[in-house]
C-alpha positions in Angstrom: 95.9 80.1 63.6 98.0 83.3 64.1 100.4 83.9 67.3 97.9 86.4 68.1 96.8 86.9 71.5 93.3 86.7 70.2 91.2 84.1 69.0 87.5 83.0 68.0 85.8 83.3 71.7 88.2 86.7 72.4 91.2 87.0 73.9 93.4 83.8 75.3 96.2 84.9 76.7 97.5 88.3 78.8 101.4 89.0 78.5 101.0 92.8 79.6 100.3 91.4 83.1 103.5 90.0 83.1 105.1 92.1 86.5 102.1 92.9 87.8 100.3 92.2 90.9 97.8 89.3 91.4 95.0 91.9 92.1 96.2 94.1 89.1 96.5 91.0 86.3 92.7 89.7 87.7 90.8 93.3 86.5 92.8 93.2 83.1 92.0 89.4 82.4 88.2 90.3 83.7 87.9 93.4 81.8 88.5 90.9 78.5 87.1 87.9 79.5 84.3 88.9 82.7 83.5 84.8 82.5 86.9 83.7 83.4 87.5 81.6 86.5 90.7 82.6 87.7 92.9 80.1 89.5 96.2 81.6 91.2 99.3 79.1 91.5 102.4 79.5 92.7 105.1 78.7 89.3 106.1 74.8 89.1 102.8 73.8 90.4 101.7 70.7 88.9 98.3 71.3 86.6 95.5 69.3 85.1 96.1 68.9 81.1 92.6 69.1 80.9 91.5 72.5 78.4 88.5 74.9 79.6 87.8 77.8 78.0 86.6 79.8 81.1 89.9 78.9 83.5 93.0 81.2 83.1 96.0 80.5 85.0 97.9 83.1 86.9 101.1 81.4 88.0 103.2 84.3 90.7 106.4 84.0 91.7 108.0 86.9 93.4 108.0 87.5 97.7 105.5 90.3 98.7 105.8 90.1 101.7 108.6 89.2 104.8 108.2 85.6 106.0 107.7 83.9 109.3 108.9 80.6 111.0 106.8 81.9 114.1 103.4 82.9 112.9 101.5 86.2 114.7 97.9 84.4 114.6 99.8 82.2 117.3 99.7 84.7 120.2 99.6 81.4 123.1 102.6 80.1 121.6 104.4 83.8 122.9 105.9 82.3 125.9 107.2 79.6 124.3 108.5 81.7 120.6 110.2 84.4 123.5 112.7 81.5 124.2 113.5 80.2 121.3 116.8 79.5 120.9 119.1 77.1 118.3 119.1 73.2 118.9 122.9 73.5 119.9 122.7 74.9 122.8 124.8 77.9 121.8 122.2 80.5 123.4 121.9 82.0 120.1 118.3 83.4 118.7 116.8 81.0 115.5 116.5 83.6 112.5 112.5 83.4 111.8 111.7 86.3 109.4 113.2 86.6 106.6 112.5 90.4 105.7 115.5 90.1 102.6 113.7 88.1 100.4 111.0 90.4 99.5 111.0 90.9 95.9 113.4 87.5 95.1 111.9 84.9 93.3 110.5 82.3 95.4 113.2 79.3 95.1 115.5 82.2 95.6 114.2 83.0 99.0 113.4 79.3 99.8 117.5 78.5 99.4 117.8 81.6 101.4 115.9 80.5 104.3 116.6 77.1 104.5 120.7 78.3 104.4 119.6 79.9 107.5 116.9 77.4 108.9 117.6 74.1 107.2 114.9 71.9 108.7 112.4 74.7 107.5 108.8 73.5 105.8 108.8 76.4 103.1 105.6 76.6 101.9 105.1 79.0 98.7 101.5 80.3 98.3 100.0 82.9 96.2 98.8 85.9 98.1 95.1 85.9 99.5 95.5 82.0 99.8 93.7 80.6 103.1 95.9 78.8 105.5 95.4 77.1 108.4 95.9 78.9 111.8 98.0 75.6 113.7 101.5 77.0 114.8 104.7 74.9 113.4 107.7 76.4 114.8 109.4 74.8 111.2 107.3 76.0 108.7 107.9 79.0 106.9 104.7 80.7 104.7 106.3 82.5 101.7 103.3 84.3 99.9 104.3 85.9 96.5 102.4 88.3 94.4 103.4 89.3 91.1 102.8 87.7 87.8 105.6 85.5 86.6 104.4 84.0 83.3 101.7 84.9 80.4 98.1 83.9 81.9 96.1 82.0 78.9 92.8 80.4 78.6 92.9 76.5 79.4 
């Protein structure tokens, strides 16, 4: 078989959507293949080995947006987030947004917020994902948006 990005049952695999956004790869990967089930993952995330020809893989990696230790959803927590202050009793505000990392790749921005925050929970999640609306005052959402590696069929 050639290196072609085509093959019996149409095309397998998408490296123009390398750069783009998640919303942007899914209407060229539809457009080829309108059966595909899409599934989003952040890069290094552990798959199945198991082969379908309907499932494409999008794996993003790069920040879209500024994140939060202290998440807005948790308005009754805004007495409590107001005084905040470091564990050493320094008086000093914790850093909890992070509005520098937007556009890093996300293990860059995870060493970048834990330097600042080190007993952070950085979570890394594509963007669109549902999460839970439980405050942590540790955990840190980092959603990223933009196509990081060729999507194929599998």
């Amino acid at each position: 078989m050639s290196s072609s990005t085509e093959c019996a049952g149409g095309k397998k695999s998408w490296p123009e959507v390398v750069g783009l956004s998640i919303e942007e790869a899914k209407k060229v990967i539809l457009k080829d293949k309108p059966d595909a089930d899409i599934v989003v993952l952040p890069v290094g995330t552990p798959v199945t080995r198991d082969f379908r020809t309907d499932r494409v893989r999008i794996f993003v990696n790069t920040v879209a947006e500024t994140p939060h230790a202290i998440q807005i959803c948790a308005r009754m927590q805004t007495s409590a987030m107001s005084s905040a202050v470091d564990a050493t009793g320094g008086g000093g505000e914790k850093k909890t947004s992070w509005p520098e990392v937007v556009g890093l790749p996300a293990e860059e921005a995870k060493k970048i917020i834990l330097k600042d925050m080190p007993d952070a929970d950085v979570v890394v999640l594509p963007a669109g994902s549902p999460v839970t609306l439980d405050w942590r005052s540790n955990r840190v959402r980092v959603v990223v948006d933009t196509v990081a590696q060729t999507p194929t069929v599998g």
